[in-house]
Each structure stands twice: as structure tokens, then as C-alpha cells.
N, C-alpha and C positions, 0 to 999 in steps of 0.2 A: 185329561190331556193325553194325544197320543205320543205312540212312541218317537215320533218323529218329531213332533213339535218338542218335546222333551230334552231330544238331542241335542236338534236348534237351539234351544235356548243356552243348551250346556254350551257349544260350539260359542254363541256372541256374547256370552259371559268371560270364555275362556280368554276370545279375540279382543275384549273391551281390556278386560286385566292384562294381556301382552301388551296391546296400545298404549294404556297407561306406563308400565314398567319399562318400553321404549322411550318414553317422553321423558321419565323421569331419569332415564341412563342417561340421555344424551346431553339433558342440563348438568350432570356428573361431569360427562365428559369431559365437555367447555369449561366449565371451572378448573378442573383437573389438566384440560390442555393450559390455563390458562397460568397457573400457577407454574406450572413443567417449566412454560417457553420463558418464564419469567424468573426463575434460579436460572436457568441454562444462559440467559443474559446478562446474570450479575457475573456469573461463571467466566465468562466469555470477557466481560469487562473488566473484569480483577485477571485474567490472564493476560489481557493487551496492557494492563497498569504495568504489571509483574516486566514484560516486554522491555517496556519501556526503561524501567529500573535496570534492568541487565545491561539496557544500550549504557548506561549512565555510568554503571559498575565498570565496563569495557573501558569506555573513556577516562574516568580516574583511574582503573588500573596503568592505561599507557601513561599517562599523565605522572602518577610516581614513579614509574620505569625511568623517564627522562630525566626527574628531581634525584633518583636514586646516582644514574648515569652521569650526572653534572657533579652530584656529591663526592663521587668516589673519584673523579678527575679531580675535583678543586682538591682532595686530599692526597693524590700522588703529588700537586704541585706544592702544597704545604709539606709533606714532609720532604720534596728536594732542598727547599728554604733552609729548614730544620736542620735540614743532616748541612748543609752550609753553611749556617749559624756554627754549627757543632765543630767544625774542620775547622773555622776561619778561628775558633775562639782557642782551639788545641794548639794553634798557632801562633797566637800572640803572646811576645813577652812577658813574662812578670814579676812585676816590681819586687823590688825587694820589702820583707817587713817593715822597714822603716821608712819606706818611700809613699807609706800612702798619705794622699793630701797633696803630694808634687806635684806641681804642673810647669809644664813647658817655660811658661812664662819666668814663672821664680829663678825657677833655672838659669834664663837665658841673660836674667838681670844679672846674676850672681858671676857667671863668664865676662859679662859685659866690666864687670868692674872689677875683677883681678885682672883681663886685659887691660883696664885701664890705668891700675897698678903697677905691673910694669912698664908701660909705656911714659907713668909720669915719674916714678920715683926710682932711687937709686935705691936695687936691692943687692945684694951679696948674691954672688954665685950658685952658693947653697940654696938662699932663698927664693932667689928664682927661680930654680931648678924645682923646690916647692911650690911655688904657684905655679909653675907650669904644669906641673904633674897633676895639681887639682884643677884648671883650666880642663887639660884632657879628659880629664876623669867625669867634668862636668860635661866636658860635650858630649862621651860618649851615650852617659844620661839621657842625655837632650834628645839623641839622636834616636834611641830605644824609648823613649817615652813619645817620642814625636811619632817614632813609627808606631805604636800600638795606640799609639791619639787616631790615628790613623784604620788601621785596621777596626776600631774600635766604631767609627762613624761607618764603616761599610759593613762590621755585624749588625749595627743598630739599623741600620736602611734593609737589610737583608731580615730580618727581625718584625721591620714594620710590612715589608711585604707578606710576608708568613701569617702577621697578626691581620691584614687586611683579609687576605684568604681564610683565615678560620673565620672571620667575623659573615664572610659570602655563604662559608659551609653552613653556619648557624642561623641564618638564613633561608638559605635553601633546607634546611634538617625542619625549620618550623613551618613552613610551606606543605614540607612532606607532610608532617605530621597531620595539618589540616584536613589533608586528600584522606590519607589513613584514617582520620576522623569519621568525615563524608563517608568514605566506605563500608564501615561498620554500620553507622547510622542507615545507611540503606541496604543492605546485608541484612540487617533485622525486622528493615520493615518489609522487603522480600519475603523473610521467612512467616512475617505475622499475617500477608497478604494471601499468600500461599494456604495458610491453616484456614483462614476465612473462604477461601478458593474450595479447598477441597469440601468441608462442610457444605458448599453450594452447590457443589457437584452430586454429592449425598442424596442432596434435597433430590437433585435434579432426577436422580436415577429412581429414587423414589418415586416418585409422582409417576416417571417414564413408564415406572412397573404398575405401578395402579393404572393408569391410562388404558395398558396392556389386556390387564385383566379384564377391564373397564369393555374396552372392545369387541375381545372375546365375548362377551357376554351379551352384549349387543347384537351381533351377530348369530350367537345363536337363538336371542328373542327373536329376532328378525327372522330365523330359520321355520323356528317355530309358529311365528304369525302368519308365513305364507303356508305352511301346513295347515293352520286352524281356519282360512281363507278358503283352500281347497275344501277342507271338509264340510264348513259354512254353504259353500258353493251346490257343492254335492249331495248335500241334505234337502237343499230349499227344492235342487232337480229332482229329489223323488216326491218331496209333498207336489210338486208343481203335477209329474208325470202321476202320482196317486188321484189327485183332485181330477183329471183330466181322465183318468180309467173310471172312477165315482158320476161323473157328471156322465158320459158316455153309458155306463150300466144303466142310470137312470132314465135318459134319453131312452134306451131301448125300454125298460118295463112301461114307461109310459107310451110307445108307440105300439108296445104290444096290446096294453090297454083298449087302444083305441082301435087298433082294429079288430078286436074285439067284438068293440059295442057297435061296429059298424056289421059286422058277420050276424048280431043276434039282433039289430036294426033298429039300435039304443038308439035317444036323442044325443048327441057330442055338445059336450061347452067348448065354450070362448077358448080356455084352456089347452081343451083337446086338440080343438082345431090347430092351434099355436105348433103346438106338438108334432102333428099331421103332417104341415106345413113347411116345419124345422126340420123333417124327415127327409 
């Protein structure tokens, strides 16, 4: 084998194995693009989730803002009741030790019928003088028990207002709480969605980096195969231009041949004449 056909063959051995190691890159690649673009969209889709949950957090935060705002009004208006309660009760008379169980009514019988004692019977001066003075003494009774009968029905109405307002606060406090609930509950799966987020991100940049490399490398087999192209090229030009000097040498000994045998007045073959001819 010559030195040239030698080459040759090292040259389309060289460019067969780059060919190959191309083919085989670029099915890497696809796979490896194909994996990349495929984290990079779980990626992408667990951050539009994430999105989403933020707008949701937003909305329940304003939402307890207003439950918070409504609370702390219905409890300035509870304790103006309160401190009402508290004045109107500092205020009212009270009984004496021995007056509880009294009521209006008993009273009013008990007036009713020592007026009517003096009015029917003959009492002595002195004695009247004594029921009268307990007649007084009853109405004034009357009048102090009538009035805190009194103030008593506007603490208790004042009282029930108060107790209606705390029962709106606790209400609106377990309402709150709900929202508070909600928020946590998505607050963690933010942050669980988040951890899965980033791990896919991971992926992603991995693969990005492999792809990378992946490329590089392609490209310089590709650098390389148009190199071993050229010199494939270049090799086959000198056996062609060799072959073509070889064939031409021969050409001439064979025409020197012939005229030769023409000068020393040889018979010529078939051959020669071809030759002669080809001249």
C-alpha cells in the first residue's frame, strides 16, 4: 500500500469515527434538550402555582385587616356600654340590709292600708301621728325602690346591648380566625411548593450545563470533521494528480518505444499503433 493510499484510509477512518461521534452527540443532545425544557416547565409551573397563592395570601390578608377593623370598633362600642353599665349602677340606690326581697308592690299594699286606717278608724293623736310617720317612711321606700326598679331596667337594657356586641365580636374573632387558619395553611404550602420549585430549578441548570458542554463538543467534532474533510479532499487531489503524472510517464515510454521501432523499421502492433495514435 502506498503512502498515500495509507493516509487515505487513516483520513476516512478518522471522518467515519467523527460521523459517528456526531450522530451519537446530537441524540445526547435532544434527550438532554429534552429533559432541560421539561424541569424548566415544571419550574415555571410551580412558580405561576406559587403566583397564584401569593394573590390568595394578599386577599385573606386584606380580608382579616377589615375582621380586625370591625373588631376593635364593635369593642370601643362594648366598652362605652360597660363603662355605662358601670356609672348607671354607681348610681343607684341601695337597699338596705334588710330590704332585700322588697318590692314595689308589697310596699305599696302596706301604704295602701295604713291609709286606709286612718281614713276608717278613730285613732288617737299620737297614733296617728304613728302611722303617719310609717305611711312616710313607706313611700319614701316606695319611691327609692321604684327609682332603682327603674335605673335597674335601663342597666339591664344597657347590659343587653353590651352582651349583644360581645356576642358580634365573637363572631367576627371566629371568622378571623378561619382567614388566620387559611393563611397559614397556604403560607406552608408556598413554602413546600417553593422547595419542590427550587430542586427543579437544580434539575434545570443541570441539564442547561450538560447541554452546554454537550454543544461545545459538537462543535468542535464538527470543527474537526471539516478539517478531516479537507484533508480526505486533499489526499484523494494528489493520488488523482500522481495517477495522472504515472499514466502520462507511461504514455511517453510507450511512444518513445514506438518510434523506436519505426527509426529501426520494426513491424508495430495493434498496441503500438493505439499509442502512436493516442500521441
Amino acid at each position: 500500500m502506498s503512502k498515500d493510499n495509507g493516509e487515505n484510509k487513516n483520513n476516512q477512518e478518522n471522518f467515519n469515527s467523527l460521523c459517528r461521534d456526531i450522530s451519537n452527540l446530537k441524540f445526547e443532545l435532544n434527550s438532554i434538550n429534552e429533559e432541560k425544557e421539561k424541569w424548566f416547565k415544571e419550574k415555571e409551573d410551580l412558580k405561576h402555582k406559587v403566583l397564584d397563592l401569593i394573590k390568595e395570601v394578599k386577599e385573606l390578608r386584606k380580608k382579616k385587616e377589615e375582621y380586625s377593623k370591625r373588631i376593635n370598633e364593635l369593642k370601643k362600642e362594648r366598652d362605652k356600654y360597660n363603662e355605662e353599665v358601670k356609672n348607671k349602677t354607681k348610681d343607684t340606690p341601695k337597699l338596705k340590709k334588710g330590704d332585700k326581697g322588697v318590692n314595689t308592690k308589697s310596699i305599696k299594699e302596706q301604704i295602701d292600708k295604713l291609709e286606709l286606717k286612718v281614713e276608717t278608724e278613730v285613732l288617737s293623736l299620737t297614733n296617728e301621728k304613728k302611722v303617719m310617720k310609717e305611711i312616710n317612711k313607706l313611700r319614701k321606700e316606695y319611691a327609692n325602690l321604684k327609682g332603682s326598679s327603674e335605673i335597674s331596667k335601663g342597666i339591664n337594657e344597657v347590659k343587653k346591648k353590651a352582651e349583644e356586641i360581645h356576642n358580634k365580636i365573637q363572631n367576627e374573632a371566629k371568622e378571623s380566625q378561619k382567614v388566620y387558619t387559611d393563611l397559614n395553611k397556604i403560607s406552608e404550602e408556598i413554602k413546600k411548593i417553593n422547595k419542590v420549585q427550587e430542586a427543579a430549578f437544580d434539575k434545570f441548570l443541570d441539564f442547561k450545563n450538560k447541554f452546554t458542554e454537550k454543544t461545545k463538543l459538537l462543535e468542535d467534532k464538527l470543527k474537526k470533521l471539516g478539517e478531516s474533510r479537507k484533508k480526505t479532499e486533499k489526499s484523494r487531489g494528489r493520488q488523482i494528480k500522481n495517477k495522472q503524472v504515472k499514466e502520462e510517464k507511461y504514455i511517453k515510454e510507450k511512444v518513445k518505444t514506438v518510434e523506436e521501432k519505426l527509426k529501426a523499421g520494426k513491424k508495430l502492433t495493434t498496441e503500438d499503433l493505439m499509442v502512436f495514435q493516442g500521441k
